[in-house]
Each structure stands twice: as structure tokens, then as C-alpha cells.
PyMOL CGO cylinders between C-alpha atoms (Angstrom):
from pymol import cmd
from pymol.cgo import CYLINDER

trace = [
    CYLINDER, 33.22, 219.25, 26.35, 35.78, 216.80, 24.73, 0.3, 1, 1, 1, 1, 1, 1,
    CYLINDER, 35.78, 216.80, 24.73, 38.89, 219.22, 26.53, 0.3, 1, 1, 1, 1, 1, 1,
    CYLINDER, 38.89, 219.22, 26.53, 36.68, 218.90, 29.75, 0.3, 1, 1, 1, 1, 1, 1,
    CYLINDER, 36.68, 218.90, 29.75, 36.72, 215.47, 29.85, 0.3, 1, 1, 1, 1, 1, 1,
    CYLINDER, 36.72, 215.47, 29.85, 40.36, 215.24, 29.16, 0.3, 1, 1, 1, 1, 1, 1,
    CYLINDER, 40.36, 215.24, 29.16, 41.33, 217.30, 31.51, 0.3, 1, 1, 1, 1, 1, 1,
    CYLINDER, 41.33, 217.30, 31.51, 39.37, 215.42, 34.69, 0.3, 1, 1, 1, 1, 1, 1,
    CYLINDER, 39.37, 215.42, 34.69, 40.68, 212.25, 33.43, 0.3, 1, 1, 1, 1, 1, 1,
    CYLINDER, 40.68, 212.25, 33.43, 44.22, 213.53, 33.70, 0.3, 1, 1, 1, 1, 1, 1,
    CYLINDER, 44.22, 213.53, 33.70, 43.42, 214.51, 37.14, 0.3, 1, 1, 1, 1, 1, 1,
    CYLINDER, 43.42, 214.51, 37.14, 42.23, 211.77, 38.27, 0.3, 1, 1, 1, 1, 1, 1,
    CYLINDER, 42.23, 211.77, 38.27, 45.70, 210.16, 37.37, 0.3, 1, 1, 1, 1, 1, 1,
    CYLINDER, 45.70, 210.16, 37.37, 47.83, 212.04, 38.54, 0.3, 1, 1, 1, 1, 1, 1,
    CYLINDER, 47.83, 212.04, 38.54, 49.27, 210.61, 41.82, 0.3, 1, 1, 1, 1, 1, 1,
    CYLINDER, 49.27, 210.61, 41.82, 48.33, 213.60, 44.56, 0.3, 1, 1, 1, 1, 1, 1,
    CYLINDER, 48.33, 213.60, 44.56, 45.01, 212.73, 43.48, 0.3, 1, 1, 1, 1, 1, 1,
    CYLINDER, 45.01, 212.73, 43.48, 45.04, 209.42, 44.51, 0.3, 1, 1, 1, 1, 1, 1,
    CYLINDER, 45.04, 209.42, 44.51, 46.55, 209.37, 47.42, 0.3, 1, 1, 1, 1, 1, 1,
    CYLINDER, 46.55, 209.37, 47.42, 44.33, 212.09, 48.77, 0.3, 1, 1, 1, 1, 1, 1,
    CYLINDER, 44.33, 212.09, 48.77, 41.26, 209.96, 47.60, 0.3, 1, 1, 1, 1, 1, 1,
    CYLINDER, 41.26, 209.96, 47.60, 43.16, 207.04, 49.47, 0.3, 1, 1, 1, 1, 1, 1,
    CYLINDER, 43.16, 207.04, 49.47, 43.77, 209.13, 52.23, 0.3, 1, 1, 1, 1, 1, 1,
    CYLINDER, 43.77, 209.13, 52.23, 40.19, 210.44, 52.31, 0.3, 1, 1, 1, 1, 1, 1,
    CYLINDER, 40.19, 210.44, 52.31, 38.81, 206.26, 52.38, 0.3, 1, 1, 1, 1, 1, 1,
    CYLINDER, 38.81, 206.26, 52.38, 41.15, 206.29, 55.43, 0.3, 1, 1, 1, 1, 1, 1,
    CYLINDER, 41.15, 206.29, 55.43, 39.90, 209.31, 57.28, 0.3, 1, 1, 1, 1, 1, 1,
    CYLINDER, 39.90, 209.31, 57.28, 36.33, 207.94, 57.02, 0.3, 1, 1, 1, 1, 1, 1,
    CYLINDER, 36.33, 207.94, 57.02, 37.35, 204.90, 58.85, 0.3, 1, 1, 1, 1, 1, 1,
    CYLINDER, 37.35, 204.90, 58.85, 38.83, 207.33, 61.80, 0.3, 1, 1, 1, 1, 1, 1,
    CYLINDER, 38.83, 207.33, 61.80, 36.50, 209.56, 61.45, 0.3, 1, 1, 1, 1, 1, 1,
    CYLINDER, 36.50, 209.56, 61.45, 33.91, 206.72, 62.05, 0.3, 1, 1, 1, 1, 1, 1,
    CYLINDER, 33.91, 206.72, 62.05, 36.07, 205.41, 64.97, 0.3, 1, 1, 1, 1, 1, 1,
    CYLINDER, 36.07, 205.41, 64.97, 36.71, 209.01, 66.53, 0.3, 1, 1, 1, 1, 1, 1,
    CYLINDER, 36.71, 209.01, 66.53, 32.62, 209.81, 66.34, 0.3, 1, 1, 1, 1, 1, 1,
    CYLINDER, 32.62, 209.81, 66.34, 31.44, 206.27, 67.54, 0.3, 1, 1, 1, 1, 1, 1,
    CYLINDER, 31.44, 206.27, 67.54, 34.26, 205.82, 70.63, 0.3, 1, 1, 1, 1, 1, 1,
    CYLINDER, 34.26, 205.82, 70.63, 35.09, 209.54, 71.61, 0.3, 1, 1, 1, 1, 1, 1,
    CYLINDER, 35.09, 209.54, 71.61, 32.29, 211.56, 71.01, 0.3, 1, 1, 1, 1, 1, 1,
    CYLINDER, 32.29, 211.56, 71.01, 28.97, 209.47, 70.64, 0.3, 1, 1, 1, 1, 1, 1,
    CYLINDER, 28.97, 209.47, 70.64, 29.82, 206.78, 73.24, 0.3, 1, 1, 1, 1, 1, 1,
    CYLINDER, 29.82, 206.78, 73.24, 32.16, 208.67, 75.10, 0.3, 1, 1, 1, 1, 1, 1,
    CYLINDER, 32.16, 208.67, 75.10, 34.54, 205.24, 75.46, 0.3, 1, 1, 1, 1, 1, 1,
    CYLINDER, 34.54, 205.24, 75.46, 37.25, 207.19, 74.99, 0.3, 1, 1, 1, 1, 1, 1,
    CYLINDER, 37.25, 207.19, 74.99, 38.40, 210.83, 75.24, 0.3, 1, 1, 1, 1, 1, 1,
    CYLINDER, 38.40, 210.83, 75.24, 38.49, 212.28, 71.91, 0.3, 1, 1, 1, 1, 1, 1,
    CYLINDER, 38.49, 212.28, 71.91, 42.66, 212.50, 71.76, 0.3, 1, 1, 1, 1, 1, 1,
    CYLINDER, 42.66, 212.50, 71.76, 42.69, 208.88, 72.23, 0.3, 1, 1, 1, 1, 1, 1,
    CYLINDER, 42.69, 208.88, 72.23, 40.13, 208.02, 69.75, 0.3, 1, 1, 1, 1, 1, 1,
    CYLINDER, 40.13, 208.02, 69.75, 41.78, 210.01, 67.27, 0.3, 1, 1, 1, 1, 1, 1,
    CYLINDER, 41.78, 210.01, 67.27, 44.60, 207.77, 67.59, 0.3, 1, 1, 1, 1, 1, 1,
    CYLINDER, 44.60, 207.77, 67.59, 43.06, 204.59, 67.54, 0.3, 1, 1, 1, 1, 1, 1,
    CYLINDER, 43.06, 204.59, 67.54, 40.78, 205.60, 64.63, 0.3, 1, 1, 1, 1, 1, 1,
    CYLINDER, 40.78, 205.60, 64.63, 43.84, 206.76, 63.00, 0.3, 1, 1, 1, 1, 1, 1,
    CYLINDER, 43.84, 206.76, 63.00, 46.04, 203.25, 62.98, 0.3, 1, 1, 1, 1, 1, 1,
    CYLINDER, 46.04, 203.25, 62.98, 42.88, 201.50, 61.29, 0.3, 1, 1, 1, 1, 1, 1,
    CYLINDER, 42.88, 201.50, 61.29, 42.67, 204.62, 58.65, 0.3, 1, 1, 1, 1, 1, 1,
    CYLINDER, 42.67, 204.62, 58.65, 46.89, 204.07, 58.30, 0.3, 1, 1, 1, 1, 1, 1,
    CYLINDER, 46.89, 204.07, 58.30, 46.68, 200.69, 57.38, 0.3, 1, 1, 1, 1, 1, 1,
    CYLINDER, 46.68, 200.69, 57.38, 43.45, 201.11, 55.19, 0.3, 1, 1, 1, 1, 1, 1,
    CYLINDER, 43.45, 201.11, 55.19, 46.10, 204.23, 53.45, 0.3, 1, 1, 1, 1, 1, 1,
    CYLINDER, 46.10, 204.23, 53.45, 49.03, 202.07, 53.33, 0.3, 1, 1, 1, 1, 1, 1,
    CYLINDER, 49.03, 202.07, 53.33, 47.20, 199.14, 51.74, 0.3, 1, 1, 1, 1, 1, 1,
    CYLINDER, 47.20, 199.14, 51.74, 45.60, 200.71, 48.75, 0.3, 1, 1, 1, 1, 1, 1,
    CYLINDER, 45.60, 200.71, 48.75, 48.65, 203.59, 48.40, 0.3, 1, 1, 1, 1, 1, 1,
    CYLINDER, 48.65, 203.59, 48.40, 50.87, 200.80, 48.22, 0.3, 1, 1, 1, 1, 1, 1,
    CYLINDER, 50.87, 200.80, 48.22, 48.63, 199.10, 45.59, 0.3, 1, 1, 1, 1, 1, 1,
    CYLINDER, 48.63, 199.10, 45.59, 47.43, 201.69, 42.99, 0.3, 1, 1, 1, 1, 1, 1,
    CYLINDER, 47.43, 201.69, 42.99, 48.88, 205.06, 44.09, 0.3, 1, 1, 1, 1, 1, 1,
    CYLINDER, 48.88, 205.06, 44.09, 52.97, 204.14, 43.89, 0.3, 1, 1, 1, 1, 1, 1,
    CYLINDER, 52.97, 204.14, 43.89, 52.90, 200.88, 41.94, 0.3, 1, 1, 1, 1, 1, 1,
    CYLINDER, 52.90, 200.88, 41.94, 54.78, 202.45, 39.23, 0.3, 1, 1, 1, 1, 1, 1,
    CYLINDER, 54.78, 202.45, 39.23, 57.98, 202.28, 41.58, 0.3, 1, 1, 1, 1, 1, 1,
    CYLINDER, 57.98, 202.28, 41.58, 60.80, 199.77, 42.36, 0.3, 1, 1, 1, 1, 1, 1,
    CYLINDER, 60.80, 199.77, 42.36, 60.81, 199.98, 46.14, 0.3, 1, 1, 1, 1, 1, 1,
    CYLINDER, 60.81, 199.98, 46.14, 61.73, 198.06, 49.62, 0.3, 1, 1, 1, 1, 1, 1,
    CYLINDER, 61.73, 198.06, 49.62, 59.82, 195.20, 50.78, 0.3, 1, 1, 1, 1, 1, 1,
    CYLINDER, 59.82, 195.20, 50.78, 56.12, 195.25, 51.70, 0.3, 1, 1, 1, 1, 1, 1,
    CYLINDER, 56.12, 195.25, 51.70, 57.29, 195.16, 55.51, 0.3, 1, 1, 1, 1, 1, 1,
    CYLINDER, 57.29, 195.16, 55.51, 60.21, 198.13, 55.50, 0.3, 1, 1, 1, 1, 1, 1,
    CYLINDER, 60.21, 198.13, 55.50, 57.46, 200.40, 53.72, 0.3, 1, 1, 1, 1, 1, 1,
    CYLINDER, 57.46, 200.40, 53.72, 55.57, 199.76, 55.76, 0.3, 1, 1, 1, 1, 1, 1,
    CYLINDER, 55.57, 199.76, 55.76, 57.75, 200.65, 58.86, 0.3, 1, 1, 1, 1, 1, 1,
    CYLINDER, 57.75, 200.65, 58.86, 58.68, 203.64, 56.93, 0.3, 1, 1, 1, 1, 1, 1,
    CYLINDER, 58.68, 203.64, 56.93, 54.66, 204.78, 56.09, 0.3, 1, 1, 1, 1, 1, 1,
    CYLINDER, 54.66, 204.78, 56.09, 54.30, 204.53, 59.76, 0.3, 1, 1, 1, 1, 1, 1,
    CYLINDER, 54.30, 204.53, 59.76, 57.26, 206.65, 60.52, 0.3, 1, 1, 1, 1, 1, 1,
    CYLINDER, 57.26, 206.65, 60.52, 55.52, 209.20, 58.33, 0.3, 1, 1, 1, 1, 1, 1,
    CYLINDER, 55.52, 209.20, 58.33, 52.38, 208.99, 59.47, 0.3, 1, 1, 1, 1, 1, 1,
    CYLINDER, 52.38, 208.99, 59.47, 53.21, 209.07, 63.20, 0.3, 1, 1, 1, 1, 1, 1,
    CYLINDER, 53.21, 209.07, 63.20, 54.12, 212.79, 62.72, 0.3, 1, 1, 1, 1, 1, 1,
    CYLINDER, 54.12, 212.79, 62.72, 50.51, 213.09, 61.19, 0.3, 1, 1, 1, 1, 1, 1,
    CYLINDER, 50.51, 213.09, 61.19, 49.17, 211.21, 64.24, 0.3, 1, 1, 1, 1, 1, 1,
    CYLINDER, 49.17, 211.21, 64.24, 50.86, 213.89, 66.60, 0.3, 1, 1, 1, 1, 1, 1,
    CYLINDER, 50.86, 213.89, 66.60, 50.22, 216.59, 64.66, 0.3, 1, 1, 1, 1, 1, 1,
    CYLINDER, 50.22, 216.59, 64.66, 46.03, 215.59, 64.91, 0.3, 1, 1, 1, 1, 1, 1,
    CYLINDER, 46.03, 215.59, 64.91, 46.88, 214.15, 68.13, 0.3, 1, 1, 1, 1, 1, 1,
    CYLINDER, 46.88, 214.15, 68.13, 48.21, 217.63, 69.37, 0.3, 1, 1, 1, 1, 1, 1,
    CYLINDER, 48.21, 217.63, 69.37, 45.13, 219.49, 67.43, 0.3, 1, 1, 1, 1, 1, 1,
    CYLINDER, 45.13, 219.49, 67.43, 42.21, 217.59, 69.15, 0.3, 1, 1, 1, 1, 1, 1,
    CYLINDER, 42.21, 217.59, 69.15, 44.18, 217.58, 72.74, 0.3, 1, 1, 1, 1, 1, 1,
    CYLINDER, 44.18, 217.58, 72.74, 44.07, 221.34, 72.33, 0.3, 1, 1, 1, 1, 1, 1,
    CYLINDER, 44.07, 221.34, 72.33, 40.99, 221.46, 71.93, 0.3, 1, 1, 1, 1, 1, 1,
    CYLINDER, 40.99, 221.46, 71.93, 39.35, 219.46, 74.25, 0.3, 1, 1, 1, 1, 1, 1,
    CYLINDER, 39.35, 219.46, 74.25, 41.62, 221.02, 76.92, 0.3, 1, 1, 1, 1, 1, 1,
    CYLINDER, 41.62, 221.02, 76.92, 40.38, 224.48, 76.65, 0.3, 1, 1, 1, 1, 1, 1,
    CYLINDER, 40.38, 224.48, 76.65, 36.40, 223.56, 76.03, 0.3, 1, 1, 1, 1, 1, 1,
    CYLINDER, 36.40, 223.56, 76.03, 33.95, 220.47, 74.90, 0.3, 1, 1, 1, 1, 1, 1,
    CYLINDER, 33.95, 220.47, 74.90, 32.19, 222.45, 72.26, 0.3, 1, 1, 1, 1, 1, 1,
    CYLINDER, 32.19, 222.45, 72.26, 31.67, 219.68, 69.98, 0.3, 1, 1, 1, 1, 1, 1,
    CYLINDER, 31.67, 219.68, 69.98, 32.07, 221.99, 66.51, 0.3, 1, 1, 1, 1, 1, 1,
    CYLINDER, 32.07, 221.99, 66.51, 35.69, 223.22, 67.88, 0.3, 1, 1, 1, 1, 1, 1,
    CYLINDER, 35.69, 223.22, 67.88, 36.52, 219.86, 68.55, 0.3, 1, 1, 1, 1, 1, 1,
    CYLINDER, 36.52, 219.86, 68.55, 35.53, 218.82, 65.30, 0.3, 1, 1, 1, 1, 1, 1,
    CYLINDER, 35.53, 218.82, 65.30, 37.46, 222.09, 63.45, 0.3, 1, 1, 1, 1, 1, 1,
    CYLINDER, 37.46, 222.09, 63.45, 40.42, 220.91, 65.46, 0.3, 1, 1, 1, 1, 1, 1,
    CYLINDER, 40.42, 220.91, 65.46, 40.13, 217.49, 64.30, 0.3, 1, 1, 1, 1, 1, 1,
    CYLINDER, 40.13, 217.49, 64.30, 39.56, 218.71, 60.64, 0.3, 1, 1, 1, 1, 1, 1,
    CYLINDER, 39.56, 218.71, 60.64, 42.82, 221.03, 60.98, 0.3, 1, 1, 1, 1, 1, 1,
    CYLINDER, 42.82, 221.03, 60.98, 44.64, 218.34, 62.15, 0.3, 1, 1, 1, 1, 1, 1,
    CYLINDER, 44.64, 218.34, 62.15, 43.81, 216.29, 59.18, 0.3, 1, 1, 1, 1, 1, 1,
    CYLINDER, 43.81, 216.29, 59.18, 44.63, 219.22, 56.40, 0.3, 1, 1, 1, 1, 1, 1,
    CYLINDER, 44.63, 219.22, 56.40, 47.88, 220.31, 58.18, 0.3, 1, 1, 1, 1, 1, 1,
    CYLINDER, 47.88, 220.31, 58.18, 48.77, 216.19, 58.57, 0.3, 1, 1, 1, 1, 1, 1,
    CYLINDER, 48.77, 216.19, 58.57, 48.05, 215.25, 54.90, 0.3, 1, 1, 1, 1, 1, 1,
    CYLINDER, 48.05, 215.25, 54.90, 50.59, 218.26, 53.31, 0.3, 1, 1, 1, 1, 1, 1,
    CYLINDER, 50.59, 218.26, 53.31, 53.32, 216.46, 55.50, 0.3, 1, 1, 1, 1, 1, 1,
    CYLINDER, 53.32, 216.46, 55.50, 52.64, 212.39, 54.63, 0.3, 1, 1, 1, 1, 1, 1,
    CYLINDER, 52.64, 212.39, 54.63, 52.43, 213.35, 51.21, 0.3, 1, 1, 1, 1, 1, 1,
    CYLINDER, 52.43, 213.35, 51.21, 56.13, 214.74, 50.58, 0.3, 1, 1, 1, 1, 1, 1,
    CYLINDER, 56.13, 214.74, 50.58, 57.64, 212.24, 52.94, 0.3, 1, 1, 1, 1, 1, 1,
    CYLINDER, 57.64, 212.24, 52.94, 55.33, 209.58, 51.08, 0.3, 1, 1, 1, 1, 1, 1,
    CYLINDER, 55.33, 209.58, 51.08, 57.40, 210.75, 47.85, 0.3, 1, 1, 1, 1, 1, 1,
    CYLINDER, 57.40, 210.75, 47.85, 60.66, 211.07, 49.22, 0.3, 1, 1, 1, 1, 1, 1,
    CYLINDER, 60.66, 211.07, 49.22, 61.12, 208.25, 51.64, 0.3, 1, 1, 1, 1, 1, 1,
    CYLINDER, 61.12, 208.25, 51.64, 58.41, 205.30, 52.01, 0.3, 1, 1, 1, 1, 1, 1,
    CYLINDER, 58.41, 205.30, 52.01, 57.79, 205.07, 47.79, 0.3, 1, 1, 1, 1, 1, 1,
    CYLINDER, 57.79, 205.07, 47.79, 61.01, 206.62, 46.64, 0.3, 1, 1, 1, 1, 1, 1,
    CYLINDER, 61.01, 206.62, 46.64, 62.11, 205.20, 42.99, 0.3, 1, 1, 1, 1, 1, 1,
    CYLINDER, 62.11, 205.20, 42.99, 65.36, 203.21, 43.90, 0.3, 1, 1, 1, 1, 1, 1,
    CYLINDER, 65.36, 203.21, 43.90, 68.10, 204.82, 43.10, 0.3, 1, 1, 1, 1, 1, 1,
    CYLINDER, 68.10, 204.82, 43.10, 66.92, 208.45, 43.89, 0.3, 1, 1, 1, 1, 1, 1,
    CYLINDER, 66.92, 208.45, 43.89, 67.80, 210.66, 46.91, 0.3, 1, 1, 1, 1, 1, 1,
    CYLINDER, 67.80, 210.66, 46.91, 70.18, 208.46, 49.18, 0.3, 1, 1, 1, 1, 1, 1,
    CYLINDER, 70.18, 208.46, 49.18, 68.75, 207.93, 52.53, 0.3, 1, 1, 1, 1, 1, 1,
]
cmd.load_cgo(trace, "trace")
């Protein structure tokens, strides 16, 4: 039980960890934003709602990223990583933009739209996190930009 309990505490700091927790805080604010705007109140198409979901859930990332996932590291400024996190996450924006657009274009099934926007999400978080490592949080002094 003892090597158990070691074991999930190492997990939960190790840094992919966190930043998928971090990330997850941030898709529930989209998520909540997509639902409510794009497919319960039909404000906005679902594409758009992605996106507008998704710039609350980037700043929401960004904040607490910033704050407990890559403190560790001698960085830029607060503003240039930012700039560079939304760099980075822009490709994750198209890349769920592109996945939902697809979807609603060929039907308005609501559980393909919602596999699309999932997709979207998985295939969007494997890209943030190595540009997340290698560009916005680099330690200074590694890979030359």
C-alpha cells in the first residue's frame, strides 16, 4: 500500500500531469461556453462557440500553468509568455476549430458533434504540450529560438 501511495504522489508531480489537470479546468470552462452558446441556446454555431469558449479556457490554462505547472523555470516576462502560449494554443484552436466545422458541415447529430469536439481536444492537447516545453516555458538558456 505504502509503494501505492508513492507512486500516485509522484504522479501527481510530475509536470504532464499538471498541465493536463490545468488543461482539463480549462476545457470545462469551454466546454461550458460551447454547450450553453452553440448547442443549448443556439447563439452561436458550434465552430464559433468553440472558439470563444476556448480563449476563456486559454487564459484560465495560461494563468494557473504559468503559476504551479512551470514555476520551476527562469523565463520571459508574464506578457511575451503569454503572446507565446497563445501562439501555441492558436494551432490547438484550429485544430478543434477545424474538428467541430467538420462536423457540423456534414450533419447536426449532436453525439458526432460532440466526438468531433472531444477529438479536437485530444489531438490539440499532444501539440500545446511539447510547444509548452520547448517555447512558451523553456529554461533560459536551452534550445535557441
Amino acid at each position: 500500500m505504502a509503494l501505492l501511495t508513492n507512486v500516485y504522489r509522484r504522479l501527481l508531480r510530475t509536470r504532464i500531469v499538471r498541465v493536463a489537470f490545468f488543461g482539463g479546468l480549462g476545457v470545462i470552462a469551454q466546454t461550458i461556453i460551447f454547450e450553453a452558446l452553440g448547442v443549448w441556446l443556439g447563439v452561436l454555431r458550434p465552430s464559433l462557440a468553440t472558439l470563444l469558449g476556448a480563449e476563456v479556457g486559454v487564459l484560465i490554462n495560461f494563468a494557473l500553468n504559468n503559476r504551479y505547472s512551470f514555476n520551476d523555470r527562469t523565463h520571459a516576462p508574464l506578457l511575451t509568455k503569454l503572446v507565446r502560449f497563445h501562439i501555441v494554443v492558436s494551432g490547438a484552436l484550429f485544430i478543434q476549430w477545424l474538428c467541430v466545422f467538420m462536423a457540423e458541415s456534414y450533419t447536426e447529430n449532436w453525439w458526432i458533434l460532440h466526438g468531433a469536439y472531444v477529438a479536437g481536444i485530444l489531438l490539440a492537447f499532444v501539440s500545446n504540450y511539447t510547444w509548452y516545453r520547448l517555447w512558451v516555458w523553456r529554461h533560459h538558456g536551452d534550445i535557441v529560438e
